[in-house]
C-alpha positions as CSV (number, residue, x, y, z in Angstrom):
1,X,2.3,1.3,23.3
2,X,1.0,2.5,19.8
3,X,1.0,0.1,16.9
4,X,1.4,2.0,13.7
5,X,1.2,0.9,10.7
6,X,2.7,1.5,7.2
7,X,1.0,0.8,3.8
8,X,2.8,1.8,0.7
9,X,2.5,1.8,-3.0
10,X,2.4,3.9,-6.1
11,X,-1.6,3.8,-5.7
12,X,-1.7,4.3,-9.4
13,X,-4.5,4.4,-8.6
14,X,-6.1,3.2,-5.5
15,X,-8.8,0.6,-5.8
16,X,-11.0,-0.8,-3.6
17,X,-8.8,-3.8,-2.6
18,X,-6.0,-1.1,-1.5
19,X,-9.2,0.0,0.1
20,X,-10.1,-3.5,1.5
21,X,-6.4,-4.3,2.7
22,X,-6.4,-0.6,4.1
23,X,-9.2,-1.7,6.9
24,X,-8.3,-5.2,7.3
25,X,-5.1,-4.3,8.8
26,X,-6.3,-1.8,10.8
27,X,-8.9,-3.7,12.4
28,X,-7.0,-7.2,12.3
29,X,-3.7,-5.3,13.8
30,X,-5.6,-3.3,16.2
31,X,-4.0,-0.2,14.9
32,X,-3.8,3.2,16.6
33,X,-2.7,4.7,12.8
34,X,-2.2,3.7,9.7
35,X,0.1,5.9,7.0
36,X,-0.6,5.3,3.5
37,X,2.5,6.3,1.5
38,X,2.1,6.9,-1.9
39,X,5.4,6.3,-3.4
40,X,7.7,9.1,-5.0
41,X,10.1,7.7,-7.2
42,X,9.4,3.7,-7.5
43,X,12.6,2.5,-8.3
44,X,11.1,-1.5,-9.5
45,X,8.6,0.7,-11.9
46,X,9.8,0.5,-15.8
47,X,7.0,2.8,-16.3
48,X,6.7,6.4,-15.2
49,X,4.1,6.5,-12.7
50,X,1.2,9.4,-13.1
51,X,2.3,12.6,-11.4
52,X,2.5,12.0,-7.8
53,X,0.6,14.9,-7.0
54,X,-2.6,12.9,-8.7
55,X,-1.4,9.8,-6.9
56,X,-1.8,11.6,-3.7
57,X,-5.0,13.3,-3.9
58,X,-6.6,10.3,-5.6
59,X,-5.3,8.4,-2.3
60,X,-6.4,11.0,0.1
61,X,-9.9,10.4,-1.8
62,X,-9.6,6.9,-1.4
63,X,-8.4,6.2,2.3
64,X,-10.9,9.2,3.5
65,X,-13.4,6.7,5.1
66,X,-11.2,4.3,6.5
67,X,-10.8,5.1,10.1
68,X,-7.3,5.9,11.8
69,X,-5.6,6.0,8.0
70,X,-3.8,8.9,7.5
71,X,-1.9,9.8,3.8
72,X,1.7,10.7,4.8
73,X,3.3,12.2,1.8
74,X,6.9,12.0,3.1
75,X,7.9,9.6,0.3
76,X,7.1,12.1,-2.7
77,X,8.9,15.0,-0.6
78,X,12.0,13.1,0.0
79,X,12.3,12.7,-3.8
80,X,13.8,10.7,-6.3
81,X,13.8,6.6,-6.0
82,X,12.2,5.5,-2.4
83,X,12.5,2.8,-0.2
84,X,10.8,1.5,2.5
85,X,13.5,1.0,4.6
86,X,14.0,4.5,4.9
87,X,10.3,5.4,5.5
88,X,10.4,2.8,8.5
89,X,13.6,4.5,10.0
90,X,11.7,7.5,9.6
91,X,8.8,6.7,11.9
92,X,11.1,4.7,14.3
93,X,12.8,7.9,14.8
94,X,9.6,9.8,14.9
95,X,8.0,7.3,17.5
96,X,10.9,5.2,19.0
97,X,8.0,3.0,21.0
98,X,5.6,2.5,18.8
99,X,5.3,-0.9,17.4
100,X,5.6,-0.9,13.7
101,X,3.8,-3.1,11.0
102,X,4.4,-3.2,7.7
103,X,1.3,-3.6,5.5
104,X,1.1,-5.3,2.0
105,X,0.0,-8.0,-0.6
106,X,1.1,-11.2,-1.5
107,X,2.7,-10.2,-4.9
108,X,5.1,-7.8,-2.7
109,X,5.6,-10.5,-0.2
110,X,6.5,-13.1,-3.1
111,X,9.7,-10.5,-3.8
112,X,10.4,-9.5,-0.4
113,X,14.0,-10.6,-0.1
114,X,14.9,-8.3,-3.6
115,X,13.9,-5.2,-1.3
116,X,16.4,-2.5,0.1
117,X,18.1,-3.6,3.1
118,X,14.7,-6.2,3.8
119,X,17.0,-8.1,6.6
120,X,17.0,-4.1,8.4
121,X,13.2,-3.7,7.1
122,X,12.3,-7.3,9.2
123,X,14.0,-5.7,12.1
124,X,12.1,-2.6,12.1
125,X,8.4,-3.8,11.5
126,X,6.4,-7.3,11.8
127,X,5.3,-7.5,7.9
128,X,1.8,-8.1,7.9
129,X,0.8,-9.8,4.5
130,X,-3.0,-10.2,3.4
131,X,-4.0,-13.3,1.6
132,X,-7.3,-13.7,-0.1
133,X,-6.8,-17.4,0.8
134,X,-5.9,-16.9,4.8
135,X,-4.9,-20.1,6.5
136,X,-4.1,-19.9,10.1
137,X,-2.3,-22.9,10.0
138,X,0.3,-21.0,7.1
139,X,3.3,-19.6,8.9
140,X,4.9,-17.1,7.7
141,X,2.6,-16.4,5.0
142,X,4.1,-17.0,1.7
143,X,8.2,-17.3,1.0
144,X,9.2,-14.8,3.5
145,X,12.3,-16.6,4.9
146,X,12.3,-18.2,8.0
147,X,12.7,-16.2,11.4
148,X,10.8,-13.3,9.8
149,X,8.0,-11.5,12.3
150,X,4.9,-12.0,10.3
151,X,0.7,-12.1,10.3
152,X,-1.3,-12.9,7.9
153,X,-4.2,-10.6,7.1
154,X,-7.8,-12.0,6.1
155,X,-8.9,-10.2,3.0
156,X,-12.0,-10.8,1.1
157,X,-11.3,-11.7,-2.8
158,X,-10.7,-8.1,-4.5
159,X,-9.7,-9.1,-7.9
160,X,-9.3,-5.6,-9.1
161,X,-5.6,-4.3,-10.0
162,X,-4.0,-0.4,-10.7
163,X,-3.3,-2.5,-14.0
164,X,-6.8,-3.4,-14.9
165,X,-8.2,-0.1,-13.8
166,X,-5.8,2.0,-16.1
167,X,-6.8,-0.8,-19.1
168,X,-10.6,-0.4,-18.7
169,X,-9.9,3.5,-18.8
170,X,-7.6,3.2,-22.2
171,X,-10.6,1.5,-23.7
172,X,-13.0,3.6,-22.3
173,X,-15.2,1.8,-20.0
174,X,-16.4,2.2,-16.7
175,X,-14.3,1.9,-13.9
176,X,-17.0,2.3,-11.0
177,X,-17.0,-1.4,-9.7
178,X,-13.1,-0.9,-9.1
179,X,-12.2,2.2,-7.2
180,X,-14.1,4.5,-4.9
181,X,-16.1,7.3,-6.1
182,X,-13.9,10.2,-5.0
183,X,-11.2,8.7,-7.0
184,X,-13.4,8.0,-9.9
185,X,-14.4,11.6,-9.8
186,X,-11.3,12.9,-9.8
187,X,-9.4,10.4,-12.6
188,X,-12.4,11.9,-15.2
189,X,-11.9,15.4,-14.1
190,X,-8.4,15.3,-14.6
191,X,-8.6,13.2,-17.3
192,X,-5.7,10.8,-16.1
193,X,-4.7,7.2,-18.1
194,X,-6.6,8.9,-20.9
195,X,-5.3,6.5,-24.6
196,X,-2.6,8.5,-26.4
């Protein structure tokens, strides 16, 4: 049976603890794939994201060395405001046996039960949550409610942020301790989150 996993998020940009969570959960999980969807129209974002066609090469650059991830850009085809939901319908219809997980942080897991149709979403996927401070003893990880299929994925402390990236850039300073080189590269050649 193939265990696929799904790991969205406006990647805006991807940093190396999208990086980090990226091969955690396909080791941890045992994944035969992992899709990493950059997001087309976030509908929780009050800020425009950067063009999604940056946000997908900068995540192909980014999830290049980590093995069995592949960027899917189905979420920026489909258009408009996206939910995850419909991306896991999607790939249930696609691969009616495989197993699905759904991959993502503790600050998405905090406001899981505010997502689309997230009683559907629990139905579809075990949510797989990484916690910088993994206890085995912590079931389910976080406030997910009760009932929920869930792991918790060991991730080494990554205190970088998309929001801490872009405000090092505004000010001018280096970014190379917080996101791969390919995506380093291509933010100054394209001269993305550049100050007004």
């Amino acid at each position: 049976m193939t265990r696929l996993g799904l790991f969205g998020g406006a990647f805006d940009p991807p940093h190396i603890a999208h990086v980090a969570l990226a091969r955690a959960a396909v080791e941890q999980l045992s994944l035969d794939e992992l899709r990493i969807c950059p997001t087309g129209g976030a509908y929780h974002r009050a800020s425009a994201p950067t063009d999604a066609q940056h946000r997908l090469a900068m995540a192909r650059e980014a999830f290049a060395e980590v093995p069995r991830a592949v960027v899917d850009d189905r979420e920026i085809r489909r258009g408009g405001a996206t939910y995850t939901v419909d991306t896991l319908r999607e790939l249930h219809a696609e691969q009616p046996s495989a197993v699905l997980h759904l991959v993502m942080g503790e600050d998405q897991a905090a406001g899981f039960t505010k997502w689309r149709e997230w009683e559907a979403i629990a139905r579809l996927a075990t949510i797989c949550v990484a916690s910088r401070q993994y206890s085995a003893a912590a079931q389910p990880p976080l406030a997910l409610p009760a009932g929920v299929r869930s792991v918790q994925l060991r991730l080494p402390d990554h205190p970088e942020s998309a929001t801490e990236v872009r405000h090092r850039l505004t000010l001018g300073q280096d970014i190379g301790d917080l996101v791969p080189p390919g995506v380093a590269r291509y933010i100054a050649h394209h001269h993305l989150y550049q100050p007004l």
